[in-house]
Biopython code that builds the backbone (N, CA, C, O; Angstrom):
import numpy as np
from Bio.PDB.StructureBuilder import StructureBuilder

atoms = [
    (1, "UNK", "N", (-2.962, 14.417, -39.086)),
    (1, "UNK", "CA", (-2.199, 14.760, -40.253)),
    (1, "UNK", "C", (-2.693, 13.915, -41.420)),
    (1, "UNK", "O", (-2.768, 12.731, -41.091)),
    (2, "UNK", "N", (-3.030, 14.135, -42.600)),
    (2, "UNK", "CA", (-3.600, 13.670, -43.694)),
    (2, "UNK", "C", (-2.385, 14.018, -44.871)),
    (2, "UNK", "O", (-1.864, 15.061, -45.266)),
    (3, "UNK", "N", (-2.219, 12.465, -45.229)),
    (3, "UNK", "CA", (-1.036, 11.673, -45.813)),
    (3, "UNK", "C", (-1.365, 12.215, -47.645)),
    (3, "UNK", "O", (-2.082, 11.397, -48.222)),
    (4, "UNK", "N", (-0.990, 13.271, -48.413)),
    (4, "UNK", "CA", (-1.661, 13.044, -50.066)),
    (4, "UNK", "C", (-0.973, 12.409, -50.778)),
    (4, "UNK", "O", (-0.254, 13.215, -51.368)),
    (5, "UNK", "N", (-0.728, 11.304, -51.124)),
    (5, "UNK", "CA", (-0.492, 10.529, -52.129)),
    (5, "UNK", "C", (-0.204, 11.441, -53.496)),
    (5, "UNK", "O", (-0.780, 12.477, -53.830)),
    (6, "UNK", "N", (0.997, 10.643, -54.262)),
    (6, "UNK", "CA", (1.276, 11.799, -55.363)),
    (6, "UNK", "C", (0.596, 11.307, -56.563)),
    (6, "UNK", "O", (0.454, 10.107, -56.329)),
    (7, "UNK", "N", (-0.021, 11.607, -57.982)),
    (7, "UNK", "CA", (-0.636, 11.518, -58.349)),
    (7, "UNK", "C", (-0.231, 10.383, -59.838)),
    (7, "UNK", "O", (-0.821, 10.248, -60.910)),
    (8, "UNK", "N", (0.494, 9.997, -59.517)),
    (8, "UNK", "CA", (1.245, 9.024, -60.057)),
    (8, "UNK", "C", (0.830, 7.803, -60.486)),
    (8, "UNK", "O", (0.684, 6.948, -59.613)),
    (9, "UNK", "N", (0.515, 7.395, -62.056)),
    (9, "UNK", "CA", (-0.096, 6.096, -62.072)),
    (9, "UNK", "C", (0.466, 5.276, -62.275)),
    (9, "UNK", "O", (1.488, 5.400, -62.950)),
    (10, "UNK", "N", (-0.038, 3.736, -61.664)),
    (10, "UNK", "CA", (1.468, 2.982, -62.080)),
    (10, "UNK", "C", (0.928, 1.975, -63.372)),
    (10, "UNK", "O", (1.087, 0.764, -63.523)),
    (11, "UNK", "N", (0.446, 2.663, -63.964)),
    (11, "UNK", "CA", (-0.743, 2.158, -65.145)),
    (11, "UNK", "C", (-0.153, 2.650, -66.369)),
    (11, "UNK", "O", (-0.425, 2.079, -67.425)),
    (12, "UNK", "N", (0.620, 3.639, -66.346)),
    (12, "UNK", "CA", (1.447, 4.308, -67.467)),
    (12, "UNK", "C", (2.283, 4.667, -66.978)),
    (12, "UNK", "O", (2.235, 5.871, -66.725)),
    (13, "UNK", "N", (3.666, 3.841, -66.497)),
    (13, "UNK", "CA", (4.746, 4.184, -65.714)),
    (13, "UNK", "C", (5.017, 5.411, -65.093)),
    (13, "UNK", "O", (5.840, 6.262, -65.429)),
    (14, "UNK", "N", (4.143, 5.410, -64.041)),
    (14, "UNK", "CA", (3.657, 6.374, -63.386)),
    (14, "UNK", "C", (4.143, 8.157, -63.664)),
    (14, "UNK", "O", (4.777, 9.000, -63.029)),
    (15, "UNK", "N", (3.464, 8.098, -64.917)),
    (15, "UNK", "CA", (2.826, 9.096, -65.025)),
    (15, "UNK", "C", (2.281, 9.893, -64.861)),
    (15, "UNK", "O", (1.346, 9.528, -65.572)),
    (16, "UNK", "N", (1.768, 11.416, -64.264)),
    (16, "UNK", "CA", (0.571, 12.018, -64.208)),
    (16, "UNK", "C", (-0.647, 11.366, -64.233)),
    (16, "UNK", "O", (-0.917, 10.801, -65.292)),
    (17, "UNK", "N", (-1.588, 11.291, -63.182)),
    (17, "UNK", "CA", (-3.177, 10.359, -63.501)),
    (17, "UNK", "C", (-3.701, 11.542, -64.240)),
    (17, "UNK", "O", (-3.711, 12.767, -64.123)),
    (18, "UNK", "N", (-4.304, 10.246, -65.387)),
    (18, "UNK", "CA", (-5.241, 11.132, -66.319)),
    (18, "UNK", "C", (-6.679, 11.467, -65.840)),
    (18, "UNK", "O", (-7.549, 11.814, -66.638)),
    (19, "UNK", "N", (-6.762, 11.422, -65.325)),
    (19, "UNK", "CA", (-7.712, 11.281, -64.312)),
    (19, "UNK", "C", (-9.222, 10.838, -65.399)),
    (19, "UNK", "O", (-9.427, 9.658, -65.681)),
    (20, "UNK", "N", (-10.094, 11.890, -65.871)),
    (20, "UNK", "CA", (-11.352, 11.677, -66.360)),
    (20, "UNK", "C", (-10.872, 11.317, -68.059)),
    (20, "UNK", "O", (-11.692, 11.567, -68.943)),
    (21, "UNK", "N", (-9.986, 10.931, -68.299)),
    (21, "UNK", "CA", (-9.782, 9.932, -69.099)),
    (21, "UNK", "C", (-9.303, 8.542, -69.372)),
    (21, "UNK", "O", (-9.235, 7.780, -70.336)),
    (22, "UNK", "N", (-8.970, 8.548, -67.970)),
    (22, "UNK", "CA", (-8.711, 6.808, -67.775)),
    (22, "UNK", "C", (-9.992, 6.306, -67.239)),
    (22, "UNK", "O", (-10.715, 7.027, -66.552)),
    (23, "UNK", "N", (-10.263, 5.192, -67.511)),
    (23, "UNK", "CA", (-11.227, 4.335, -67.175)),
    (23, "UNK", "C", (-11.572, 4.094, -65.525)),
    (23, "UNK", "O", (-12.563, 4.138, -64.796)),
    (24, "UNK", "N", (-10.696, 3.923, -65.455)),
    (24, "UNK", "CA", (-10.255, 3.345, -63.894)),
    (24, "UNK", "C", (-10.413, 4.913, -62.912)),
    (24, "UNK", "O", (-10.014, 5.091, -61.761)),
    (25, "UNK", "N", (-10.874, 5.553, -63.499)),
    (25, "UNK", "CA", (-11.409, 7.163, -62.559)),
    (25, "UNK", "C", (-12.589, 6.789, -62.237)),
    (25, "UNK", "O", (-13.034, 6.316, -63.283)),
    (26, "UNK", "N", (-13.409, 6.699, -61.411)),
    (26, "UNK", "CA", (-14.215, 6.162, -60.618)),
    (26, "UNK", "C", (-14.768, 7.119, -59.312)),
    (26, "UNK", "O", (-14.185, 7.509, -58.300)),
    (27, "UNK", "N", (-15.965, 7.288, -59.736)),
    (27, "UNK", "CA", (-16.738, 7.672, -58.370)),
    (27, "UNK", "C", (-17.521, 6.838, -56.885)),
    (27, "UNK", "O", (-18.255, 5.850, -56.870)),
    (28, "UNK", "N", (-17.184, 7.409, -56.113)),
    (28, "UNK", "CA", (-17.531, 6.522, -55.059)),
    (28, "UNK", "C", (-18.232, 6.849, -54.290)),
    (28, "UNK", "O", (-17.666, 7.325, -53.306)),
    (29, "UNK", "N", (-19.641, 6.821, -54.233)),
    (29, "UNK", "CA", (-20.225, 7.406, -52.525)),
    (29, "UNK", "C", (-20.829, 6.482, -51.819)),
    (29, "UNK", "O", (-21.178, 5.340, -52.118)),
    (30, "UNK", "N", (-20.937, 7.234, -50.618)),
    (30, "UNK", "CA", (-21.006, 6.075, -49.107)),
    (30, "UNK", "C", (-20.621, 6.104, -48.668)),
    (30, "UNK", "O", (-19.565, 6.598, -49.064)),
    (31, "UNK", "N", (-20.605, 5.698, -47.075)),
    (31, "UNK", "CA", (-19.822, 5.972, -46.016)),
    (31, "UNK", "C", (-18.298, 5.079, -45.846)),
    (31, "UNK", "O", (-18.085, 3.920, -46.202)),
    (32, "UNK", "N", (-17.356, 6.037, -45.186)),
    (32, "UNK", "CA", (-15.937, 5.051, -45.398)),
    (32, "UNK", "C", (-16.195, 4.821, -44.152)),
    (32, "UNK", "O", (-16.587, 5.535, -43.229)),
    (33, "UNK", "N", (-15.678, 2.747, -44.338)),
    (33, "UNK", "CA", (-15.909, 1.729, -43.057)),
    (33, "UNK", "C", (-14.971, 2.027, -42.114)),
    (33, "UNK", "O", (-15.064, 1.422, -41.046)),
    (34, "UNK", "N", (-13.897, 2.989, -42.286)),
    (34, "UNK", "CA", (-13.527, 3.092, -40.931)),
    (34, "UNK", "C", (-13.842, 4.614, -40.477)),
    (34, "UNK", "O", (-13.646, 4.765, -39.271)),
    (35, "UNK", "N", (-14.065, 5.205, -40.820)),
    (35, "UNK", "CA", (-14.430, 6.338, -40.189)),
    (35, "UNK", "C", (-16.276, 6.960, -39.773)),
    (35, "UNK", "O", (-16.657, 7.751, -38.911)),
    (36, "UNK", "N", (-16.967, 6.259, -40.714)),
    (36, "UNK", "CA", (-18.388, 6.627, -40.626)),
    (36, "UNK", "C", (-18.607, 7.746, -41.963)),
    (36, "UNK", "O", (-19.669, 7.623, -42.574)),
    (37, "UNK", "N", (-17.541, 8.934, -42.478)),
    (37, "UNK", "CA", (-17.779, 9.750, -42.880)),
    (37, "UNK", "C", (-18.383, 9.893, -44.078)),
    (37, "UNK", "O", (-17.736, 9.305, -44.944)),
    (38, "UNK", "N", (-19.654, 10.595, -44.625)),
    (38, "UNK", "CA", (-19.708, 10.475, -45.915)),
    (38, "UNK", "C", (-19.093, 10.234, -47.190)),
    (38, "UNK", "O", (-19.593, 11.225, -47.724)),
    (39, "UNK", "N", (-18.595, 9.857, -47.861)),
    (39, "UNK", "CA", (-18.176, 9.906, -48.852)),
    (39, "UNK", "C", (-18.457, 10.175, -49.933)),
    (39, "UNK", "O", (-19.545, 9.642, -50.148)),
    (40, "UNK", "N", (-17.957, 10.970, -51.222)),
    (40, "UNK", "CA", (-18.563, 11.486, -52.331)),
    (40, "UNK", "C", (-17.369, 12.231, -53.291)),
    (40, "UNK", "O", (-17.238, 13.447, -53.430)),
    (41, "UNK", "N", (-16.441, 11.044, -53.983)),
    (41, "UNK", "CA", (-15.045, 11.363, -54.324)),
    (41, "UNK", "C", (-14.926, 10.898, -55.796)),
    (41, "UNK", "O", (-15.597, 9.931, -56.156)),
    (42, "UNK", "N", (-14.174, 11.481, -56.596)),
    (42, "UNK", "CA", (-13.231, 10.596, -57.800)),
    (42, "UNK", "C", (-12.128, 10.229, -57.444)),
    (42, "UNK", "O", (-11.706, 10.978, -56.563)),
    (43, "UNK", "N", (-11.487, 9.486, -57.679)),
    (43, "UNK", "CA", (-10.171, 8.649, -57.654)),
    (43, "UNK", "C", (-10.318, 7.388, -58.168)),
    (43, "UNK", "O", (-11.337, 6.706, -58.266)),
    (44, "UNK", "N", (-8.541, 7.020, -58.666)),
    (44, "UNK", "CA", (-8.355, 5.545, -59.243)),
    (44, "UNK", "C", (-8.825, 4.635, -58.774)),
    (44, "UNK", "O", (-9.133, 4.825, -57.597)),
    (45, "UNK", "N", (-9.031, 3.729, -59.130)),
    (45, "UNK", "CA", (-10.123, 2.779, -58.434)),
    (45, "UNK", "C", (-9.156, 1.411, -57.776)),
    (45, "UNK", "O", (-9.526, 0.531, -56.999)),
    (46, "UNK", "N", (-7.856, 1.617, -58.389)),
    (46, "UNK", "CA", (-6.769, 1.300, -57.500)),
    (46, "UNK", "C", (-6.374, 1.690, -55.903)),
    (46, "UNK", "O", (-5.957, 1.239, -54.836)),
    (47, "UNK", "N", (-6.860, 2.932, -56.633)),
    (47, "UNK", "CA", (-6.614, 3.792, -55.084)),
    (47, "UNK", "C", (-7.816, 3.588, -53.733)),
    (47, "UNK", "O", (-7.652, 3.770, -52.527)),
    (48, "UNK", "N", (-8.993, 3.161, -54.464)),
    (48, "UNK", "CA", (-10.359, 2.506, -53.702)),
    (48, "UNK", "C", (-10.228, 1.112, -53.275)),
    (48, "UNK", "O", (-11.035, 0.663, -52.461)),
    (49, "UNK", "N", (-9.332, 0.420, -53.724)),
    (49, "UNK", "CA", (-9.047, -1.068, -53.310)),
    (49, "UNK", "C", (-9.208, -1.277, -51.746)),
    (49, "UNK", "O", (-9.815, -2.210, -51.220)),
    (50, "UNK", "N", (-8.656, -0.400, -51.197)),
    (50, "UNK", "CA", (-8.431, -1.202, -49.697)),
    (50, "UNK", "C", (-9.764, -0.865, -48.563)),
    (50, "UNK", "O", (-10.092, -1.577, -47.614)),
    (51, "UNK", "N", (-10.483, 0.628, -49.054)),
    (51, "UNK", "CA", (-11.625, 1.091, -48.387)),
    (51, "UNK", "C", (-12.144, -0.279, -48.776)),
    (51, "UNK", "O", (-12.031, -1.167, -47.930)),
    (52, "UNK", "N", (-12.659, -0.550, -49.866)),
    (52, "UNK", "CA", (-13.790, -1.211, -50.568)),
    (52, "UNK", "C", (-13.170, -2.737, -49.947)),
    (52, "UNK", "O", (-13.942, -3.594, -49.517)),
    (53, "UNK", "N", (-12.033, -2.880, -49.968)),
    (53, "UNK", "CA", (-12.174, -4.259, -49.498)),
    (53, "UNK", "C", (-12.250, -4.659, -47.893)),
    (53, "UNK", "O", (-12.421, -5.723, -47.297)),
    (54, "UNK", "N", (-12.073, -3.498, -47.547)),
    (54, "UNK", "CA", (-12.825, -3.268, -45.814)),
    (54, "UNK", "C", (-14.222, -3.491, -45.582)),
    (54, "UNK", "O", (-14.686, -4.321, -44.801)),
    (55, "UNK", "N", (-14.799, -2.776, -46.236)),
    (55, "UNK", "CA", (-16.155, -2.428, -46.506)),
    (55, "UNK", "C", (-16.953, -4.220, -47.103)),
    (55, "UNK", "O", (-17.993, -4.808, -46.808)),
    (56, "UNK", "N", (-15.858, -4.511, -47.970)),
    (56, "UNK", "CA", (-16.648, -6.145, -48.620)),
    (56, "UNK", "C", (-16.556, -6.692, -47.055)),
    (56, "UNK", "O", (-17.661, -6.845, -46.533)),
    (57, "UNK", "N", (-15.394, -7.014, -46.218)),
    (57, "UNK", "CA", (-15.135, -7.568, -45.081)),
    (57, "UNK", "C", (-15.755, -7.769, -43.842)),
    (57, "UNK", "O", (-15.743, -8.662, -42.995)),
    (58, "UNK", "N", (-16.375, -6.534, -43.997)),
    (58, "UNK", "CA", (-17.625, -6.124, -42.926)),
    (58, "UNK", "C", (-19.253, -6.574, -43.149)),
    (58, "UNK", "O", (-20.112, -6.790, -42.295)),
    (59, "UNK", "N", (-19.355, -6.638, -44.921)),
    (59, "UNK", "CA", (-20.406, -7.036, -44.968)),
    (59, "UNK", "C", (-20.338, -8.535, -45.112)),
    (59, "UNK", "O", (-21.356, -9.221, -45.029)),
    (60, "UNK", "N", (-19.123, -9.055, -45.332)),
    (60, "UNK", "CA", (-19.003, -10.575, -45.093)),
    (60, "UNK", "C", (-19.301, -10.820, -43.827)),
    (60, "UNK", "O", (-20.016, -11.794, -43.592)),
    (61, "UNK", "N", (-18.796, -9.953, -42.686)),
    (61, "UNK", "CA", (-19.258, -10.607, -41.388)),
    (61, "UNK", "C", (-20.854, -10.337, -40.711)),
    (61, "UNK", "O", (-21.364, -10.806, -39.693)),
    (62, "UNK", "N", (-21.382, -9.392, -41.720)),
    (62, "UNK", "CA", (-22.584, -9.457, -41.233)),
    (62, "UNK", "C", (-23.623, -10.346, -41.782)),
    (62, "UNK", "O", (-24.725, -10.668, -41.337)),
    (63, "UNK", "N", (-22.974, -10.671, -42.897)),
    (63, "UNK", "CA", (-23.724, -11.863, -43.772)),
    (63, "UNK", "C", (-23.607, -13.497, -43.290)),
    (63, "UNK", "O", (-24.462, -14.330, -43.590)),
    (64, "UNK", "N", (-22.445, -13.783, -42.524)),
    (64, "UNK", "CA", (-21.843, -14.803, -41.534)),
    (64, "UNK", "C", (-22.447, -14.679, -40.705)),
    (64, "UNK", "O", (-23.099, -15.719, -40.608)),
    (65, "UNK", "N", (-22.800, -13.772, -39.653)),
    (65, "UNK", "CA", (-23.721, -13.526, -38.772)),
    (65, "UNK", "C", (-25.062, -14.032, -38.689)),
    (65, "UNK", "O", (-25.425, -14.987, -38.003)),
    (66, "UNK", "N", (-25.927, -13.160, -39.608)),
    (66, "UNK", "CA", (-27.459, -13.596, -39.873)),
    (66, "UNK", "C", (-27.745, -15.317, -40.034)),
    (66, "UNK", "O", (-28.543, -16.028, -39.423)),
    (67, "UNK", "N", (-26.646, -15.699, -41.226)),
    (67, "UNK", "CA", (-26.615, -17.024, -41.372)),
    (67, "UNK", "C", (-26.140, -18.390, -40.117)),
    (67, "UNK", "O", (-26.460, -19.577, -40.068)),
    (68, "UNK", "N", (-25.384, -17.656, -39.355)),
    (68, "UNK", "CA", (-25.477, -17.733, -37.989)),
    (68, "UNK", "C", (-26.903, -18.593, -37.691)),
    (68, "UNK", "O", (-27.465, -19.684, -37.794)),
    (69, "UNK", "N", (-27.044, -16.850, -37.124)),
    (69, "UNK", "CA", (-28.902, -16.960, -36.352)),
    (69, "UNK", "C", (-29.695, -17.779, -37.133)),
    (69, "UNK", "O", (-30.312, -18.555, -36.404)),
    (70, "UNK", "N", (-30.009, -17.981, -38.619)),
    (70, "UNK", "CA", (-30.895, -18.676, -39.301)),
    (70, "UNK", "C", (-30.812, -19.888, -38.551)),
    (70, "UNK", "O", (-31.518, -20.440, -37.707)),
    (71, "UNK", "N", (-29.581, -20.161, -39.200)),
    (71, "UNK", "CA", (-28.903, -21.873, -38.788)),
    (71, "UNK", "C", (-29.365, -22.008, -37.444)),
    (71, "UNK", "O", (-30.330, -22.771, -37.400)),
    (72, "UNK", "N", (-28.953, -21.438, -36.059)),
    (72, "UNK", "CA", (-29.706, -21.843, -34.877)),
    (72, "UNK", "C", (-30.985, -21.916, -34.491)),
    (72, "UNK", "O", (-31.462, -22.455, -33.492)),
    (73, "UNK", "N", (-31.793, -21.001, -35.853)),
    (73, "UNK", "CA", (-33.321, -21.061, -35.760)),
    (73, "UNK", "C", (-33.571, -22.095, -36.471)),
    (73, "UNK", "O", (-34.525, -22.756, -36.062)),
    (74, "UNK", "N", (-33.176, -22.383, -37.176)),
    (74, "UNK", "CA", (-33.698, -24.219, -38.043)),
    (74, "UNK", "C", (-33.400, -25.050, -36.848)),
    (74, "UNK", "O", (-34.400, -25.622, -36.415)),
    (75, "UNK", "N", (-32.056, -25.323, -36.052)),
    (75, "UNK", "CA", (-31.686, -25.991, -35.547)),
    (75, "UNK", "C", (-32.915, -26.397, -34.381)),
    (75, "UNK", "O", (-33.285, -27.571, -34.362)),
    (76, "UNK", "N", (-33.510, -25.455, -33.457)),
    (76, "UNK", "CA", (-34.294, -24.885, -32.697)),
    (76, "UNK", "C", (-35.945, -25.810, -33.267)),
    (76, "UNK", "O", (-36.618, -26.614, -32.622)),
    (77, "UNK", "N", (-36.175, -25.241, -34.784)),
    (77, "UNK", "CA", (-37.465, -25.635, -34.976)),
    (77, "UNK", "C", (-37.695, -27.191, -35.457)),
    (77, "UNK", "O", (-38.742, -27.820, -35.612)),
    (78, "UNK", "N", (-36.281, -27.584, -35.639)),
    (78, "UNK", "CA", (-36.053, -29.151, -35.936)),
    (78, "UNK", "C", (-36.218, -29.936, -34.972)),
    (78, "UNK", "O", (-36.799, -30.979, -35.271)),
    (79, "UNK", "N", (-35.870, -29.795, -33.751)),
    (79, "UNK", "CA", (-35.443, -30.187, -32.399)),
    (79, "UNK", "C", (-36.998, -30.417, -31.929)),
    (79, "UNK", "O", (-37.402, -31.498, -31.499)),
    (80, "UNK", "N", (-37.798, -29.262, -32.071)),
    (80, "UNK", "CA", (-39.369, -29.105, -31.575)),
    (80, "UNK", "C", (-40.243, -30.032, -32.723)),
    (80, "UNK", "O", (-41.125, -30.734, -32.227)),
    (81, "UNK", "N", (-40.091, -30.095, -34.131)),
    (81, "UNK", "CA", (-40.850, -30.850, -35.042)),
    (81, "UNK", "C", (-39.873, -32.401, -34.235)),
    (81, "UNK", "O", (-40.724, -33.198, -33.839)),
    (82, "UNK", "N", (-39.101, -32.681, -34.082)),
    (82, "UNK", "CA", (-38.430, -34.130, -33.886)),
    (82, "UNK", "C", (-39.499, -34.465, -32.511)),
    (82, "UNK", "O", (-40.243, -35.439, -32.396)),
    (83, "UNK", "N", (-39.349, -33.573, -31.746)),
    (83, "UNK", "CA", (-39.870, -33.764, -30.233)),
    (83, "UNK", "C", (-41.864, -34.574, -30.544)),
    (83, "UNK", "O", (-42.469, -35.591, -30.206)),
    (84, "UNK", "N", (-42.057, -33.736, -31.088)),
    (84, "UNK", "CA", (-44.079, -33.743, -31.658)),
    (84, "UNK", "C", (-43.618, -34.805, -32.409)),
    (84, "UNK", "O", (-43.906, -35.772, -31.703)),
    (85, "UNK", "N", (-43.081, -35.222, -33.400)),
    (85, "UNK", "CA", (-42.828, -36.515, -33.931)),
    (85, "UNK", "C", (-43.082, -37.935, -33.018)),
    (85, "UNK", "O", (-43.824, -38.899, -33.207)),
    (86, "UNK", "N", (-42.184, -37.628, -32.021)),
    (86, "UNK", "CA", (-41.776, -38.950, -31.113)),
    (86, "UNK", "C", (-43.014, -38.506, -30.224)),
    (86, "UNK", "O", (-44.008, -39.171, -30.518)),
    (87, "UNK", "N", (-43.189, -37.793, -29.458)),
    (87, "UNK", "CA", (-44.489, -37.487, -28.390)),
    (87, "UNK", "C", (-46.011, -38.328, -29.618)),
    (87, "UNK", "O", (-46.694, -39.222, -29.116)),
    (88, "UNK", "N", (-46.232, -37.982, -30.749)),
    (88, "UNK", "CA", (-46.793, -38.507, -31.452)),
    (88, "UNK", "C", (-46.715, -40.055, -31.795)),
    (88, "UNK", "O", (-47.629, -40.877, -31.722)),
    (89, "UNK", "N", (-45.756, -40.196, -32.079)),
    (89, "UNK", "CA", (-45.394, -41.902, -31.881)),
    (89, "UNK", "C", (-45.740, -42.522, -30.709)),
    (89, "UNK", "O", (-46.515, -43.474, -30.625)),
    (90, "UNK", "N", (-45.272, -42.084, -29.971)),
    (90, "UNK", "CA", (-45.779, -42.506, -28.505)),
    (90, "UNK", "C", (-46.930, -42.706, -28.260)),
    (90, "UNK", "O", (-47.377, -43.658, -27.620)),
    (91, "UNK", "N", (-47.583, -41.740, -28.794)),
    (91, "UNK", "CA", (-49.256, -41.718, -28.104)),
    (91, "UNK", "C", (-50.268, -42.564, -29.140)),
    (91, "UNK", "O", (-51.441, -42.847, -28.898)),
    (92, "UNK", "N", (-49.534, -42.889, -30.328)),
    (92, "UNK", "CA", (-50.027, -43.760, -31.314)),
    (92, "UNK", "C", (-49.727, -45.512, -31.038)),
    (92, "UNK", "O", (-50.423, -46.321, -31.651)),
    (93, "UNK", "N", (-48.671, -45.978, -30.099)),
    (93, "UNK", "CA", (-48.187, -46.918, -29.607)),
    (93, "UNK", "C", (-49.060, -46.984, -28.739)),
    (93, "UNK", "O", (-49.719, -48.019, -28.839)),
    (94, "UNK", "N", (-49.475, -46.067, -27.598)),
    (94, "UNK", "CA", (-50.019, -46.394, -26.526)),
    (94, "UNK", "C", (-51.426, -47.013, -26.910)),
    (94, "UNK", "O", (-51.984, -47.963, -26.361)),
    (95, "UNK", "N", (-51.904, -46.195, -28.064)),
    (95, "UNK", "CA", (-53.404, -46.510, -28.179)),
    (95, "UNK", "C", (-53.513, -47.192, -29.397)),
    (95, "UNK", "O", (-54.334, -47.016, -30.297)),
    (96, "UNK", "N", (-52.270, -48.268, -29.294)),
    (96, "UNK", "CA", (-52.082, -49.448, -30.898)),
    (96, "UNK", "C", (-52.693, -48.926, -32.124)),
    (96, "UNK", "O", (-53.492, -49.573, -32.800)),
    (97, "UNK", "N", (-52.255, -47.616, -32.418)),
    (97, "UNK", "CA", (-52.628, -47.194, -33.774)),
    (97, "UNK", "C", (-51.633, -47.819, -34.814)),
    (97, "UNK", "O", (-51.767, -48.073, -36.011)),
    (98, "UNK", "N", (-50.344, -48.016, -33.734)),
    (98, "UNK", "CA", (-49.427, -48.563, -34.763)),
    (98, "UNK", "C", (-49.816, -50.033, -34.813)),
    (98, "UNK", "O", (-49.237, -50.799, -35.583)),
]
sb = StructureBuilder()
sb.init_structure("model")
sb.init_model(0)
sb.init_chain("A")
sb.init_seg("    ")
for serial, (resi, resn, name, xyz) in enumerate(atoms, 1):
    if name == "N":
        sb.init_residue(resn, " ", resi, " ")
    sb.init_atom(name, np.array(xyz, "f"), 0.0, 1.0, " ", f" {name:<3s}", serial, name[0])
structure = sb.get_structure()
């Protein structure tokens, strides 16, 4: 069942939306984050708030993610430059370079 919202702005005490004369009429395409489905709509951009802030939410966690993996790959190549450091020290001690 698909819910229509009445067209009511609460921008001019909800009024009739003016639609392509208010500012805030806004086109949107792309897929909606919870369904997958294309998208390709006008509406208030009030009325886009909660897709779009789904959609920011998701790409926050994929952006948390990657930065993730980076971070354990520095962590990883630090660990191996520290290791050749000291194996290097070592072998410079042994043969009194130091």
């Amino acid at each position: 069942m698909k819910i229509e919202a009445k067209s009511n702005c609460p921008l001019h005490n909800f009024e009739p939306c003016k639609q392509t004369e208010c500012a805030w009429f806004i086109q949107v395409r792309g897929n909606n984050p919870n369904t997958g489905a294309e998208v390709d709509e006008w509406a208030c951009a009030i009325a886009w708030m909660p897709m779009l802030m789904i959609e920011n939410s998701q790409q926050q966690r994929s952006t948390g993610a990657a930065v993730e993996s980076f971070r354990n790959e520095m962590v990883k190549a630090n660990e191996t430059n520290t290791q050749v450091l000291i194996s290097a020290t070592k072998q410079n001690i042994t043969e009194g370079k130091v």
